[in-house]
N, C-alpha and C positions, 0 to 999 in steps of 0.2 A: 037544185043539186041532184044528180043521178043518184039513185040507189046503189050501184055498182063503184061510183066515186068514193061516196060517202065512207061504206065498208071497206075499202082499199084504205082510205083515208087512216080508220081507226086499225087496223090489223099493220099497216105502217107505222105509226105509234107505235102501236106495241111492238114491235118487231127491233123498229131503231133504239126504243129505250129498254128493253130487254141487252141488247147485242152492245149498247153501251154501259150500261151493269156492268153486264161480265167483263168486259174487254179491261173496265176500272180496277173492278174486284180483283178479278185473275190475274191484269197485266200491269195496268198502269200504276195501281197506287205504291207499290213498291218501290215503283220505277221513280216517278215522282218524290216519292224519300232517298233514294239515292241518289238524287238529281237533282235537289233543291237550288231556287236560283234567290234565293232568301233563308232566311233563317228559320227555323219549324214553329218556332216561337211565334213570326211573323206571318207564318203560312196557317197557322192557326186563329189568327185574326180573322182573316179573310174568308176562309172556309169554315160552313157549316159545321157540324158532325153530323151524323146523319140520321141520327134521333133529333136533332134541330131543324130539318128542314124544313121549309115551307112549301106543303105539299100540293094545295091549290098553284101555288106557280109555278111547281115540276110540272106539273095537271097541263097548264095552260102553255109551256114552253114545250113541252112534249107534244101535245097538239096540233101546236103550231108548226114544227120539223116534221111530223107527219101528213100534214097536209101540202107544206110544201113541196115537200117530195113525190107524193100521188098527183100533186098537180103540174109539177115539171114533166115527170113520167106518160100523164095526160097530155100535156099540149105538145111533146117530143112524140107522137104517136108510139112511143116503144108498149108494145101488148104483149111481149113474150119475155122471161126468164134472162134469157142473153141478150134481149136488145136492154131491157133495164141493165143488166149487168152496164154496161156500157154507155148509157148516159146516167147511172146513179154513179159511174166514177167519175167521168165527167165531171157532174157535177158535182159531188161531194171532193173532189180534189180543188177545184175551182172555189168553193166555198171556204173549207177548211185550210186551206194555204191564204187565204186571204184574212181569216178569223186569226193561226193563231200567230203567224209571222206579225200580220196588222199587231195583234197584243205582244209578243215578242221584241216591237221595234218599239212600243210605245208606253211599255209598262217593266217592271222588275218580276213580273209574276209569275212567268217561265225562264227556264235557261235553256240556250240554244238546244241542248238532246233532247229536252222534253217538247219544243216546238217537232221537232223533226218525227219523234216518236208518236204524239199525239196528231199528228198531222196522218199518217200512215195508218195508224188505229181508226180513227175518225170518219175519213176516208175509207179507208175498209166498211164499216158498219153502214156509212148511207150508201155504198157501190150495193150491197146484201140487199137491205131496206128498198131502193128502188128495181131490183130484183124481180121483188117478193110485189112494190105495187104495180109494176107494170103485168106480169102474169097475173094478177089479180083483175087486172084491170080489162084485159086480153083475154081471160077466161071463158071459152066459150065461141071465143069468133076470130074467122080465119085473121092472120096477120097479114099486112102487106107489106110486099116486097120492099127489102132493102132496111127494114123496122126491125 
């Protein structure tokens, strides 16, 4: 594995699980109590609190979206700022329209506004995230045409 991969790797981690933080904290959670597709009671079951979580599998789930996205970003040749721009929406639309409508058509554990909200949120944060690895990734050598 390159050393220029690897770094991109971890600073995409951090980037996506930073940008999904906030996006929670700031946006979503409220949003999600306004918008329950269950009862809170119910929605309590399921989710953690966040003094419960288990941090080695944030650890490893997080990891793991950061490396796939450095590595999409990678085989997509995108090395600059705006061509990530463009294939982390890409993909991160592609992705998350298929994660949450997939759970939306096949579980009670969203209500339709919160698919469509968390989908657009989502979205947003890995369009950034692949941003951030392809200029990373790019840093330093010329781009070529059409990337």
């Amino acid at each position: 594995m390159k050393k220029r991969f690897f770094v991109a790797g971890i600073v995409t981690t951090i980037t996506n699980l930073a940008l999904h933080a906030a996006a929670y904290f700031l946006v979503l959670k409220d949003f999600y109590r306004s918008h329950p597709a269950v009862s809170e009671e119910f929605m309590n079951q399921l989710s953690r609190k966040p003094e419960d979580l288990v941090w080695w599998a944030m650890a490893v789930t997080s990891l793991a979206m950061g490396f796939l996205i450095t590595w999409v970003m990678d085989r997509s040749g995108a090395k600059t700022f705006l061509s990530g721009l463009k294939q982390g929406f890409i993909l991160g639309s592609l992705f998350w329209s298929s994660v949450n409508f997939g759970l939306y058509a096949s579980s009670n554990y969203f209500s339709a506004a919160s698919v469509f909200v968390d989908s657009a949120s989502s979205t947003t944060v890995m369009t950034v995230a692949g941003a951030v690895a392809a200029w990373l990734l790019g840093a330093g050598k010329k781009p070529v045409a059409g990337r």
